[in-house]
C-alpha positions as CSV (number, residue, x, y, z in Angstrom):
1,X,-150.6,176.0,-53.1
2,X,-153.8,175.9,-50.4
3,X,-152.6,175.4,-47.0
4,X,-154.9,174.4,-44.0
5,X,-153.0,176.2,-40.2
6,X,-154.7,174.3,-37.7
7,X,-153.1,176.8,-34.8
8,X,-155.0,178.4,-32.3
9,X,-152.3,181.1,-31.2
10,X,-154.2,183.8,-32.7
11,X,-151.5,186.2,-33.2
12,X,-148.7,183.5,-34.2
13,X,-151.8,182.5,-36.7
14,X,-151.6,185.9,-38.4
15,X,-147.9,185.9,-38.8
16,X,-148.0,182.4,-40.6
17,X,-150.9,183.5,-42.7
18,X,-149.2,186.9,-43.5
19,X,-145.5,185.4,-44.3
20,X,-146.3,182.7,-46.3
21,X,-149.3,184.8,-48.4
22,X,-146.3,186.8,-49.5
23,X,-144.2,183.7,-50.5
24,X,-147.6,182.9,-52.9
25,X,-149.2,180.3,-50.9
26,X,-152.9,180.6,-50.1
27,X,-153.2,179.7,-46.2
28,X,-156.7,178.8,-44.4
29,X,-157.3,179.1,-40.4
30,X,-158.9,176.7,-38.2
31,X,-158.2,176.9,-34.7
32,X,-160.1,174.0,-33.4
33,X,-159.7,170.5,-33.3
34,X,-163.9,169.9,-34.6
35,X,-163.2,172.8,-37.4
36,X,-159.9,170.8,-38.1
37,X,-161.8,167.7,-38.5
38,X,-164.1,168.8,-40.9
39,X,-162.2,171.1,-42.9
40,X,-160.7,168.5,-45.2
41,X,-164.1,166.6,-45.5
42,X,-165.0,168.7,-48.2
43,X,-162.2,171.2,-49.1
44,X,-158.9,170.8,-51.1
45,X,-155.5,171.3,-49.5
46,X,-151.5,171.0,-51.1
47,X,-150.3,170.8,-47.2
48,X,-151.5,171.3,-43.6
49,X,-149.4,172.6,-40.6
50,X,-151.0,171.0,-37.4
51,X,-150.1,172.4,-33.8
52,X,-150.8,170.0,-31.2
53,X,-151.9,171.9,-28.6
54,X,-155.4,172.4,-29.6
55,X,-158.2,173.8,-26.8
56,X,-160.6,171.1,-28.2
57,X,-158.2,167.9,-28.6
58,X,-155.0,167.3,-29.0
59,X,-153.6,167.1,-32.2
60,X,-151.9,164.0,-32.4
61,X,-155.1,162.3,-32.4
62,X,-156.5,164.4,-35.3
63,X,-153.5,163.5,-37.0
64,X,-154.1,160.1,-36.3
65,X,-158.0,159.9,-37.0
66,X,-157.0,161.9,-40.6
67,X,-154.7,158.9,-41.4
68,X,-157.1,156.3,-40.5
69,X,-160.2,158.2,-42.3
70,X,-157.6,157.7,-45.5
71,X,-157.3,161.2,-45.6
72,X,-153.2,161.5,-47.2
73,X,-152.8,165.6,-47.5
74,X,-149.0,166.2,-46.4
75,X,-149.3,167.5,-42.6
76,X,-146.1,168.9,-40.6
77,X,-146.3,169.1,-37.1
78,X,-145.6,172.8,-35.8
79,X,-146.0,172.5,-32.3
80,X,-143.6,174.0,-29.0
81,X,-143.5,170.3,-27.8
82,X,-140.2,169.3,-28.7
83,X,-139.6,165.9,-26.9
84,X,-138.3,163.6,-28.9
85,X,-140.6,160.7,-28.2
86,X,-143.7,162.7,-29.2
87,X,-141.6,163.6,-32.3
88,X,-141.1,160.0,-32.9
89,X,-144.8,159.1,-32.3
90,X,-146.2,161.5,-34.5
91,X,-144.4,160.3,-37.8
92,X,-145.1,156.7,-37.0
93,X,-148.8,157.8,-37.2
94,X,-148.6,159.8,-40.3
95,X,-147.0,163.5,-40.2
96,X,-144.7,164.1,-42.6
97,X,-142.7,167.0,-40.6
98,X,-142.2,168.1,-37.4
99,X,-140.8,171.6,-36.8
100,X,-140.7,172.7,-32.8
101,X,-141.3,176.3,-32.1
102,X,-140.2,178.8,-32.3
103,X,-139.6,178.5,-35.8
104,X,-138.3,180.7,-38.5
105,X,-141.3,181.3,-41.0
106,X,-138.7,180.6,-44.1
107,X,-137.6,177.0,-43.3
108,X,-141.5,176.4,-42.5
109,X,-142.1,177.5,-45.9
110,X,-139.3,175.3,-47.4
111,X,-140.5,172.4,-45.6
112,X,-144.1,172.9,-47.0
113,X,-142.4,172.8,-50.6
114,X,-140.3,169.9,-49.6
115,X,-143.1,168.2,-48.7
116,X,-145.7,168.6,-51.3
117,X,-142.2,168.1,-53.9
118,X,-142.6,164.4,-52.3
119,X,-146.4,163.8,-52.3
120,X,-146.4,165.5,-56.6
121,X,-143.2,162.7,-56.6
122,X,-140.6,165.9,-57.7
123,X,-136.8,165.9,-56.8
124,X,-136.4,169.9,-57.7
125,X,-138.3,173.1,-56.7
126,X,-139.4,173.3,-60.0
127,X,-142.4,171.9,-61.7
128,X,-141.6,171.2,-65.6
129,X,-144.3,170.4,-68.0
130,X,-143.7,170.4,-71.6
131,X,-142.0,174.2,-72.6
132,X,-143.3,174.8,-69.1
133,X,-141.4,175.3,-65.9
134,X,-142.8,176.8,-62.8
135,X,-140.3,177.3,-59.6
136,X,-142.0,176.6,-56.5
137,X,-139.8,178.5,-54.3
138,X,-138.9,181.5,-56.7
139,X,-142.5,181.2,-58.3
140,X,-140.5,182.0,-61.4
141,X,-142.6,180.8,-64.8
142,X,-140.7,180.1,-67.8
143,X,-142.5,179.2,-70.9
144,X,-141.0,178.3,-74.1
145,X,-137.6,180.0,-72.6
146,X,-139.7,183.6,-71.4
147,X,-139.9,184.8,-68.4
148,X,-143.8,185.3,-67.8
149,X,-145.2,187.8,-65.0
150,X,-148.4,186.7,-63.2
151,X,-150.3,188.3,-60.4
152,X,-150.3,186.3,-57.2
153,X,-153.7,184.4,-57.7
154,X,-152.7,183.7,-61.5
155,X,-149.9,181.6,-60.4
156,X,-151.8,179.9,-57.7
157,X,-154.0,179.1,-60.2
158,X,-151.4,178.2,-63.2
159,X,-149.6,175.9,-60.6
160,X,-152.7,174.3,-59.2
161,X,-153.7,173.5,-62.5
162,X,-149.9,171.9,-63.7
163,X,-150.3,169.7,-60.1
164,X,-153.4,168.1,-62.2
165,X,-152.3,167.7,-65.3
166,X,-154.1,165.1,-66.9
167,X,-157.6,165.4,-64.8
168,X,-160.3,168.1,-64.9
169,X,-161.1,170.5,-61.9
170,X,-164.3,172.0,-61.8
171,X,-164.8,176.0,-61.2
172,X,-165.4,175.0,-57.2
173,X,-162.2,173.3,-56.9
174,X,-160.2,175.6,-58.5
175,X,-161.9,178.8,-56.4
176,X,-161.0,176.1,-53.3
177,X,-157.0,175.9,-54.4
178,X,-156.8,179.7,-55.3
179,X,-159.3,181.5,-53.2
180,X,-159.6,179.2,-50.1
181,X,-162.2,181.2,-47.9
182,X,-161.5,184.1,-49.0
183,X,-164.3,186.1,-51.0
184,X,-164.6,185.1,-54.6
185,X,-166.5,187.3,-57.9
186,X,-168.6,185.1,-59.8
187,X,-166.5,185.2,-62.9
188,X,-163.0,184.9,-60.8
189,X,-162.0,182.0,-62.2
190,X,-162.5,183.0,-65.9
191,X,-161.0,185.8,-65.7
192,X,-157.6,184.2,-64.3
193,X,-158.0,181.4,-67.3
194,X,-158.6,184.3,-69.6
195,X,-155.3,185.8,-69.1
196,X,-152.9,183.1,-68.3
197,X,-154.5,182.0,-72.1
198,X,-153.0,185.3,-73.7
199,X,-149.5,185.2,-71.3
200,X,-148.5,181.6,-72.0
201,X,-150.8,180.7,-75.9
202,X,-153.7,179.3,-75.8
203,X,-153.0,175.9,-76.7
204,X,-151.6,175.3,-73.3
205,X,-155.2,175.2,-71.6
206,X,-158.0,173.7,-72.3
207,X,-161.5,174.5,-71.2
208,X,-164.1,171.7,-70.8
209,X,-167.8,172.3,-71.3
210,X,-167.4,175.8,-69.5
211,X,-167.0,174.2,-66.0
212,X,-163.7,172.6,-65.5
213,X,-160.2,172.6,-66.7
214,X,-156.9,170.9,-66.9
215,X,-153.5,171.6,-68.3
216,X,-152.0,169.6,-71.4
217,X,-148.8,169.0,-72.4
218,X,-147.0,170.9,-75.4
219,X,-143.8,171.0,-76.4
């Protein structure tokens, strides 16, 4: 799960990034308004949290531009504005959330998974596909009714890849949802299909032409 912060508290920024990497979501940080803007031009995100106080704009616009650009990634509102009204306005335009600050880094979390559970059209915190089940909040994986151990960027992967079922991501999207900007080898991505082949069976994924994949359905 790729997050975008758009916060320009530096040292709140860290905390986020820190607390929610250890819950298993990858998390990307933009402090400006400009970098906001183009940041999900060309990138792939599950969720972004949005403060409002940017030193370049003011968030609420962004959030309103985004929404008439067509742009639909689920976006809460984590800002220490807390009047109602500004609440108000900002789901009318198009947040999906608003959390006022300060904030407990746990309920943030579960509101992320609450609402990318809405935009993937799930009523549980788990993601069933076939002899597949994949809990969002635990990141337990259960296949064929094992439990199955995967590093951090494995499941990242594995769930990025059960969100798609039915369409092929290429090698850049997938280092996108798994990596974000972080620093990627060359053969990353392989390597993390390679073994989620040998923990869950092979049939369960399924390589195209050596450049994209996708998830199938077995039972």
């Amino acid at each position: 799960m790729r997050i975008m912060l758009v916060e320009d508290n530096e040292l709140l920024a860290q905390g986020i990034c820190l607390s929610l990497g250890k819950l298993g979501m990858q998390v990307d940080h933009l402090n400006t308004y400009q970098q906001a803007l183009q940041g999900v031009k060309n990138e792939s995100f599950s969720a972004i949290v949005l403060d409002l106080g940017l030193p370049d704009g003011n968030g609420k616009e962004l959030l309103k531009t985004w929404r008439q650009q067509g742009v639909s990634i689920p976006t809460i509102v984590l800002t220490a504005n807390t009047n109602f009204d500004t609440k108000l306005e900002c789901l009318d335009i198009g947040a999906d959330d608003y959390l006022g600050k300060p904030f407990d880094v746990r309920e943030l979390a579960a509101r992320i998974r609450a609402i990318v559970r809405r935009q993937y059209g799930l009523d549980h915190n788990s993601l069933i596909i076939g002899a597949l089940s994949i809990g969002l909040d635990t990141r337990e994986v259960i296949f064929r009714e094992q439990n199955v151990v995967l590093s951090r960027r494995e499941f990242q992967l594995l769930l990025e890849l059960a969100q798609s079922a039915g369409r092929v991501l290429t090698r850049s999207q997938l280092e996108q949802l798994t990596y974000g900007w972080d620093e990627v080898g060359s053969n990353s991505i392989e390597v993390h299909i390679h073994h989620l082949r040998k923990k869950l069976a092979n049939e369960l994924i399924k390589t195209v032409r050596g450049i994209g994949y996708t998830l199938i359905e077995t039972n």
